[in-house]
C-alpha positions as CSV (number, residue, x, y, z in Angstrom):
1,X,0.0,0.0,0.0
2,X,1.8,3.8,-0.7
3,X,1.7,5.9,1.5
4,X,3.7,9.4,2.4
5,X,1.9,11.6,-0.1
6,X,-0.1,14.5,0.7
7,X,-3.4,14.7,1.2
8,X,-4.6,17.1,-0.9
9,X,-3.1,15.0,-4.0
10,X,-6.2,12.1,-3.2
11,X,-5.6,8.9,-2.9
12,X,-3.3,6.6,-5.5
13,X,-4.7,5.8,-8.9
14,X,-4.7,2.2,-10.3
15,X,-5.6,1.9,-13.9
16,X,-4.0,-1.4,-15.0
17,X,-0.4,-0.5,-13.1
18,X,0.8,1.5,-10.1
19,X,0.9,4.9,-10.0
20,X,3.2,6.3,-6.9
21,X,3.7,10.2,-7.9
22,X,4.1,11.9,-4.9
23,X,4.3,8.2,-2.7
24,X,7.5,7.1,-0.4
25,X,9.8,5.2,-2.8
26,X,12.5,2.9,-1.6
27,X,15.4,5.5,-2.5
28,X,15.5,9.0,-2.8
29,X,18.4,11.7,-3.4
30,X,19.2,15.6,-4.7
31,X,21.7,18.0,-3.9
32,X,21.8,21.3,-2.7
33,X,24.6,24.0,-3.4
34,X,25.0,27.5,-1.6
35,X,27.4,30.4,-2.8
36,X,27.6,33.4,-1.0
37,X,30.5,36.1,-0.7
38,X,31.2,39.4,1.6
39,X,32.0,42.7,0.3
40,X,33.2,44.4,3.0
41,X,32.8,48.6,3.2
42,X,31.2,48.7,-0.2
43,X,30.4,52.0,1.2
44,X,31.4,54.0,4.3
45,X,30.6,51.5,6.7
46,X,28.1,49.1,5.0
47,X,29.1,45.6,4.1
48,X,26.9,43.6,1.2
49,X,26.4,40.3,1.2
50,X,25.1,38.4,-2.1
51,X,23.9,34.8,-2.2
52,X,22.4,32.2,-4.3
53,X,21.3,28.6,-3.4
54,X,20.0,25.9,-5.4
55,X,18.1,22.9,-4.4
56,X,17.2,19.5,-6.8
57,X,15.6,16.7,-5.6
58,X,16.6,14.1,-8.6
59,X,14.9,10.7,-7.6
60,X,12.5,9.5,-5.5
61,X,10.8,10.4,-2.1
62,X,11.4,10.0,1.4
63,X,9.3,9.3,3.9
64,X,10.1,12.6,5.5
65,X,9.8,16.2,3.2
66,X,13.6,16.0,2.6
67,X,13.0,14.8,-0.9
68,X,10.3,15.1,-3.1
69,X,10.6,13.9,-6.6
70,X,11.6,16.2,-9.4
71,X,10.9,19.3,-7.1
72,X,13.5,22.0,-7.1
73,X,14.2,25.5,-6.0
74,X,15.9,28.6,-6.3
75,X,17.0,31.3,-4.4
76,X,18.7,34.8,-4.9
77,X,19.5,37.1,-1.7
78,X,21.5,40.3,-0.9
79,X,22.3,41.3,2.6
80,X,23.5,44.3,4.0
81,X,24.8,45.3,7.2
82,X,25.9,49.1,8.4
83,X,28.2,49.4,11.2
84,X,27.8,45.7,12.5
85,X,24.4,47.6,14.0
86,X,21.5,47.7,11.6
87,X,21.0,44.8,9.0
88,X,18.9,44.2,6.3
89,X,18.0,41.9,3.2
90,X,15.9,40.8,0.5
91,X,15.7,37.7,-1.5
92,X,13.4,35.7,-3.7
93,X,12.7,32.5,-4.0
94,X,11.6,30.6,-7.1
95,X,9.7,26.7,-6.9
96,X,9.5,24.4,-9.3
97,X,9.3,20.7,-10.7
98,X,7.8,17.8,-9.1
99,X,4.3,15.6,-9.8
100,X,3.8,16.2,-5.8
101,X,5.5,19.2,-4.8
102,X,2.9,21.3,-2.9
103,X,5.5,24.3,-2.8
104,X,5.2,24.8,-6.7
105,X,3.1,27.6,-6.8
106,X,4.5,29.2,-3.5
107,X,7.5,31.6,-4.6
108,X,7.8,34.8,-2.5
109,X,9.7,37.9,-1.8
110,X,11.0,38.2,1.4
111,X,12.5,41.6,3.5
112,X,14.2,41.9,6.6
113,X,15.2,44.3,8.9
114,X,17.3,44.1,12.2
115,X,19.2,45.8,14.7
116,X,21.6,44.8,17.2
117,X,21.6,46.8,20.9
């Protein structure tokens, strides 16, 4: 019997073989990469801080939402931080890929802003 998948995908479909999109499969792996780099006083005092991540779930899915298969994702930041006081950043994230990937219609825009005291 599958099982694993979300809910909101119904349950599995036979029609003359086995259908297990979005089910736990015996093996799963993807990757994951993450490059980032400092640029310190950029201007008088603030230090940017670029980064880029990329996420690929190749084969399979686990039992738990480490893997899903075929999903992947995307993401592009820039972070800023002024006297080692006040921070800030933005990024974006982009989803994508997968039969059962519930996140595939959820990029966003995010915005922070901190301060140290």
């Amino acid at each position: 019997m599958p099982y694993g998948r979300n809910p909101s995908f119904g349950p599995p479909v036979n029609l003359g073989g086995v259908n297990d999109d979005g089910f736990v499969t015996s093996n799963s792996w993807g990757y994951r990469f993450r490059a980032s780099a400092n640029y310190p006083n950029v201007f008088a005092g603030v230090e940017l801080t670029p980064s880029i991540a990329w996420a690929h779930d190749v084969k399979g899915t686990s039992p738990t939402p480490s893997f899903q298969d075929g999903r992947k994702a995307f993401s592009v930041a820039l972070g800023a931080n002024y006297l080692t006081k006040y921070r800030g950043s933005i990024a974006y994230t982009w989803f994508s890929g997968g039969v059962a990937n519930t996140q595939s219609d959820r990029d966003f825009f995010s915005f922070t802003v901190s301060m140290d005291f």
